[in-house]
C-alpha positions in Angstrom: -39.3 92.5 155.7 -37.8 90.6 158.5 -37.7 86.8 158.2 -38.5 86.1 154.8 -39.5 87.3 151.3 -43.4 88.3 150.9 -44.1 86.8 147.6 -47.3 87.1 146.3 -49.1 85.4 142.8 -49.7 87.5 140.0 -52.0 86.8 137.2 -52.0 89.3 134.9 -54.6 90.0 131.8 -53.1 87.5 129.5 -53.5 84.7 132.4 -57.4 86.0 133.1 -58.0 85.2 129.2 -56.3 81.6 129.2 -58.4 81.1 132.3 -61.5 82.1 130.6 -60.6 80.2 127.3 -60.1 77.0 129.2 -63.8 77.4 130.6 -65.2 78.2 127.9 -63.4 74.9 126.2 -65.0 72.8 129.0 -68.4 74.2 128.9 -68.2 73.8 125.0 -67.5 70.0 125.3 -70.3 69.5 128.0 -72.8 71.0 125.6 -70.9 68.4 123.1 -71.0 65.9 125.1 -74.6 66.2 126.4 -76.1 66.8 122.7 -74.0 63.4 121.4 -75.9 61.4 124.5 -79.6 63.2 123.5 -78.7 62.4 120.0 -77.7 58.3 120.8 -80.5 58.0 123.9 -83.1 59.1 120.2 -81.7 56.8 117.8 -81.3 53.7 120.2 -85.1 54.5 121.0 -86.1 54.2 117.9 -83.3 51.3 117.1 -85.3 49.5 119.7 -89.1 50.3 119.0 -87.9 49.2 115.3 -86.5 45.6 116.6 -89.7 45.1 118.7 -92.6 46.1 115.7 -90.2 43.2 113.7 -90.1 41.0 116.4 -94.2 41.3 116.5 -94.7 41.6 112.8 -92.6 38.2 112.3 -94.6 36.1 114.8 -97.6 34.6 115.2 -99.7 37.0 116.9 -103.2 38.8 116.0 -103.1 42.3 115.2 -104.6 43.1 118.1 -102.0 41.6 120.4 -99.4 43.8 117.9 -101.6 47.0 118.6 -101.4 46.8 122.5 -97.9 45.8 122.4 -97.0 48.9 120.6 -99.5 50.8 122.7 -97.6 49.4 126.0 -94.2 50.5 124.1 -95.3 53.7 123.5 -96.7 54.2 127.5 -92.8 52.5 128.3 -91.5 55.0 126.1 -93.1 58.0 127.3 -92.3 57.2 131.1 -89.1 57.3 130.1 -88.7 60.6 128.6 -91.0 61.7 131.3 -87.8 60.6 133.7 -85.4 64.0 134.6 -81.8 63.7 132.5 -79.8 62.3 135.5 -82.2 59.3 135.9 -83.4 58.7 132.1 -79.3 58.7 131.1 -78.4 56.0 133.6 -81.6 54.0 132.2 -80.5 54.5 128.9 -77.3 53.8 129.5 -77.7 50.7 131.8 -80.7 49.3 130.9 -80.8 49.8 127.2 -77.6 50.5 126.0 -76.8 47.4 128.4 -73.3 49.5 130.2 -72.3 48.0 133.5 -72.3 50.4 136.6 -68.7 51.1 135.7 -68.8 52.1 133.1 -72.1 54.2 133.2 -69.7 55.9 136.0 -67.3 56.7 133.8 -69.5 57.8 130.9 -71.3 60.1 132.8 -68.0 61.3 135.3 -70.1 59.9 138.8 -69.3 57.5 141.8 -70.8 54.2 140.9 -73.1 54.9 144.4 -74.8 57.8 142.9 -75.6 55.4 139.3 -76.7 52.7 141.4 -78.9 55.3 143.4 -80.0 57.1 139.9 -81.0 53.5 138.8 -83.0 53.0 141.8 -84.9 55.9 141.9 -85.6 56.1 138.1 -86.4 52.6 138.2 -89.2 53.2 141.2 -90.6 56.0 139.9 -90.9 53.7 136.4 -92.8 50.9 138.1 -95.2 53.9 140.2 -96.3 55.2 136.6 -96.5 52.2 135.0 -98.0 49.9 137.7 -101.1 50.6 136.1 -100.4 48.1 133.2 -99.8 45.4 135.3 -102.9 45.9 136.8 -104.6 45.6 133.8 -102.5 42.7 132.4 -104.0 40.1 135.0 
């Protein structure tokens, strides 16, 4: 060949099977990953429903103000899980767990737009199934 050397990659067997380890590594720790967030998002739900029954059973209120606030933290709760993953783990993470948009960007590997966004829209669609309770509050 006239001007140069044609040079060309070669990946043989062995480099196929490192490729396919490596993905199979990363989808591995992405099914870790997600399972340890399911896992925290359950136990800081029920961390949190725990504080607030103590929080009611310590104070002065009637039984019947302790039954509809654990009926509106149940309806909270449910809404919630009701969210799709992408917006219920920003919530968690944000609103509950109390992260900054920073570092919910990190945790979950975003831009900090697309949290904010995430938060927005879980946030709205919150306050559209739950408006009903405010309603009924006044």
């Amino acid at each position: 060949m006239v001007g140069g050397s044609k040079t060309t990659p070669r990946y043989g067997l062995f480099g196929f099977l490192i490729l396919l380890a490596l993905l199979g590594y990363i989808i591995y720790d992405l099914q870790a990953s997600k399972k340890h967030i399911q896992e925290t998002q359950k136990a800081q739900m029920a961390a949190l429903e725990e504080k607030m029954v103590a929080r009611l059973d310590q104070s002065d209120e009637t039984t019947a103000d302790v039954v509809v606030a654990r009926e509106r933290a149940e309806h909270l709760w449910n809404a919630i899980e009701a969210l799709p993953e992408k917006l219920r783990l920003v919530v968690v993470l944000a609103g509950i767990e109390g992260h900054d948009m920073h570092e919910v960007s990190a945790l979950l590997d975003v831009p900090e737009g697309t949290v904010k966004s995430r938060l927005f829209l879980a946030r709205k669609q919150l306050k559209d199934r739950l408006s009903w309770m405010a309603s009924s509050l006044r």
